[in-house]
N, C-alpha and C positions, 0 to 999 in steps of 0.2 A: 376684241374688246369693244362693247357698245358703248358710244360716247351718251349715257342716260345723263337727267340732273341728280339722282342718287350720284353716281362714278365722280363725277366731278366735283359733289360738292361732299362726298369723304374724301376722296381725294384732296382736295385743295384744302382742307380740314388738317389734314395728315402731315400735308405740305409747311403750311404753317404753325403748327407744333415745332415743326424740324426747324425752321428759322428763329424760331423764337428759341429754341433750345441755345442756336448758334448763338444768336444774340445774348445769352445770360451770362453763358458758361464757354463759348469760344469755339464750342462744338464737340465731337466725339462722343453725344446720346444722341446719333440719329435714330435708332435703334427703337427710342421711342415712341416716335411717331409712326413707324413700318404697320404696326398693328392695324391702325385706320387702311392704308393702303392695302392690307392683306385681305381686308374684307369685299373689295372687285376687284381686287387683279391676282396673278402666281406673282411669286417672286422674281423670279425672271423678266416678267416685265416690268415690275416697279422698282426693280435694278437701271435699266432701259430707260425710266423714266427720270431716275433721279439722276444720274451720272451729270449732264448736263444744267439739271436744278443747284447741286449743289455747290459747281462752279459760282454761276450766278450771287450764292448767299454770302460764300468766301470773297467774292470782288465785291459785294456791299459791305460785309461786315469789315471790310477793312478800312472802313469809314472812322468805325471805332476803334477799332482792334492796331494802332498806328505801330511804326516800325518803334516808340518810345515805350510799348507795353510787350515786348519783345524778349524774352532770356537768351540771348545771343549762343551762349555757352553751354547750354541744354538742347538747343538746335542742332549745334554742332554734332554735337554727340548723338542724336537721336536720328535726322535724317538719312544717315548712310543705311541705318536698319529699316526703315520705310520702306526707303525706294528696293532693296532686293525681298523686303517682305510683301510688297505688291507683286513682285513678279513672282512668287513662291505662292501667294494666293492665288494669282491666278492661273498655278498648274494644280495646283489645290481642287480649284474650282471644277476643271477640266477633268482631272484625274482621281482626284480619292474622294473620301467620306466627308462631304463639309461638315455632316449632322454631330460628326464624332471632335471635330475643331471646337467648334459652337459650347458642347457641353463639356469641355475640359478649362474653354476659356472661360465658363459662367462657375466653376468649382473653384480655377484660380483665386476670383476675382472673389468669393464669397468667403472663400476662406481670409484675405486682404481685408474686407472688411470686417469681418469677423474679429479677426486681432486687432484693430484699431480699436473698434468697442471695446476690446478685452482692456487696452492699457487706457482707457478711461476717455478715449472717443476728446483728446486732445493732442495740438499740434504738437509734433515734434521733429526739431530740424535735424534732417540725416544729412552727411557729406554727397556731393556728388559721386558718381561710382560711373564709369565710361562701359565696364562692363553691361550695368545695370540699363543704361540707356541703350546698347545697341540692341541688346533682348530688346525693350521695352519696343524700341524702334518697328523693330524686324515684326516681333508676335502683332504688336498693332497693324502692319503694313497687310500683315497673312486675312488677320479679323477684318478688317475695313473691307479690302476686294472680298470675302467668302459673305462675308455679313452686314459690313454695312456698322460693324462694332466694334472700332478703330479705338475705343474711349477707353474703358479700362486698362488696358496694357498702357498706355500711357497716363494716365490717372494714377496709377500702381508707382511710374517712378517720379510724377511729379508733387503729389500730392505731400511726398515726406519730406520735399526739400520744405517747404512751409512760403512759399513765395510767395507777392502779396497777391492780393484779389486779381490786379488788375493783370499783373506778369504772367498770372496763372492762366486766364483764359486769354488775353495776348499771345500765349505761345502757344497754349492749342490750338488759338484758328490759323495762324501760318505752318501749324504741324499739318491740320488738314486740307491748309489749304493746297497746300502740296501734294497732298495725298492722292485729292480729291481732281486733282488737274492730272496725276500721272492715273490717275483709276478710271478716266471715262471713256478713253479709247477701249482698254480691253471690257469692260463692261458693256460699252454700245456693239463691240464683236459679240458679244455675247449674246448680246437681247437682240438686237440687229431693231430698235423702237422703229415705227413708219406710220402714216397716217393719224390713227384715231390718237394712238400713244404722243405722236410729239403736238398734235396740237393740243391736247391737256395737260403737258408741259409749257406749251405758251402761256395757256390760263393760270397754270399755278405758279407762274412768272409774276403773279399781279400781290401775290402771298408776301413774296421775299420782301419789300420794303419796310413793311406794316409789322413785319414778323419779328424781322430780326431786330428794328426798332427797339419795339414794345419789348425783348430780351432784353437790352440793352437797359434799357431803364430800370428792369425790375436788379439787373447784373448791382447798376449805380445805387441802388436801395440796401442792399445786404453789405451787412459788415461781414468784415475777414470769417470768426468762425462762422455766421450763416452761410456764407460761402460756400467754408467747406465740407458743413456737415449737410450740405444740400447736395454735393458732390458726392460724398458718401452714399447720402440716400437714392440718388441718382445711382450708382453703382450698383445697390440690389435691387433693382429694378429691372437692369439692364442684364444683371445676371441669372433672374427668375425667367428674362425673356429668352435666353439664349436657351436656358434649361430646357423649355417649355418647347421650345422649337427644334432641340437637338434628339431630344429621348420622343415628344412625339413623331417627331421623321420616321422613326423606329417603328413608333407603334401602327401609323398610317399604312 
């Protein structure tokens, strides 16, 4: 990969989408920003490149994100499914059809919101369910290492507790941030990044404070439901992308 001033500055363009997403919402649409990235690099190496970026967003955004905006209790429940759904991504990865993961987790995910609109697209607090968290855990853990789209499987079981604004993305970025710490080793075996690749991760080092910032305040602007129909809307987004990149895998 040519290190141009186009590469770098979609790149670092892309980069910063993804922090700022951190910063609003806690994390879990990096998904978002991939697009920009997809336009000079494979996926592969912008796997490579992020592994280590996103470490970086997670020890800043925990500026904001303190252990006081925390669900202690949904943690609980949720991490045990992470951690073996990373390592299940990444045989995943290794061995079967990611393209066919991708587009079953973007129909889950449409159909979830789908029925949300159905019952009039307001909050409604469900019990916790320990079942529902270790899925949620695990199918997250398998999406984040395959794709990088760790967010709705965890959005699916947080979003019905009705938590507040602040809880809600407080546990997502320690959900990721975990995530995102056990997923760079197998990710950097993956991509094996060198040269041209890690020094435009140093560059796009310069993204993450400005990024996740600027998240951060727009986070502090929206009330409870802008929130979470910003979450919502954020969800088919993510699951148009996932569509788009699983059935064209196919077509390619």
């Amino acid at each position: 990969m040519e290190l141009t001033p186009v590469t770098v500055l979609v790149t670092f363009a892309g980069v910063f989408l993804i922090c700022f997403m951190k910063g609003a919402f806690g994390g879990g649409f990096a998904i978002i920003g991939i697009p920009l990235l997809s336009l000079v690099m494979d996926p592969i190496t912008a796997g490579g490149l992020l592994a280590p970026l996103f470490i970086a967003m997670d020890l800043f955004g925990l500026r904001y994100w303190k252990p006081s905006t925390w669900s202690r209790p949904d943690l609980q429940l949720l991490l045990p499914g992470l951690i073996s759904g990373i390592g299940i991504g990444y045989l995943v990865f290794r061995l079967l059809d990611h393209r066919a993961v991708a587009i079953v987790m973007a129909v889950i995910t449409l159909v979830f919101v789908g029925l949300w609109f159905r019952s009039g697209g307001e909050i409604r607090v469900q019990p916790r369910s320990s079942r529902k968290a270790l899925a949620a855990g695990l199918t997250s853990g398998i999406t984040t290492m395959v794709a990088h789209s760790g967010g709705p499987p965890l959005a699916i079981y947080l979003l019905p507790l009705g938590l507040s604004k602040q809880l809600y993305a407080g546990t997502t970025s320690l959900f990721f941030t975990v995530g995102n710490l056990l997923k760079a080793l197998p990710w950097l075996l993956l991509a094996k990044p060198t040269g041209n690749v890690l020094s435009l991760a140093a560059i796009c080092l310069l993204a993450v404070p400005s990024g996740v910032w600027l998240g951060w305040r727009l986070h502090e602007r929206l009330e409870q439901r802008q929130m979470y129909r910003a979450c919502y809307a954020l969800l088919v987004v993510t699951a148009v992308k996932l569509l788009w990149d699983g059935i064209g895998g196919y077509i390619a």
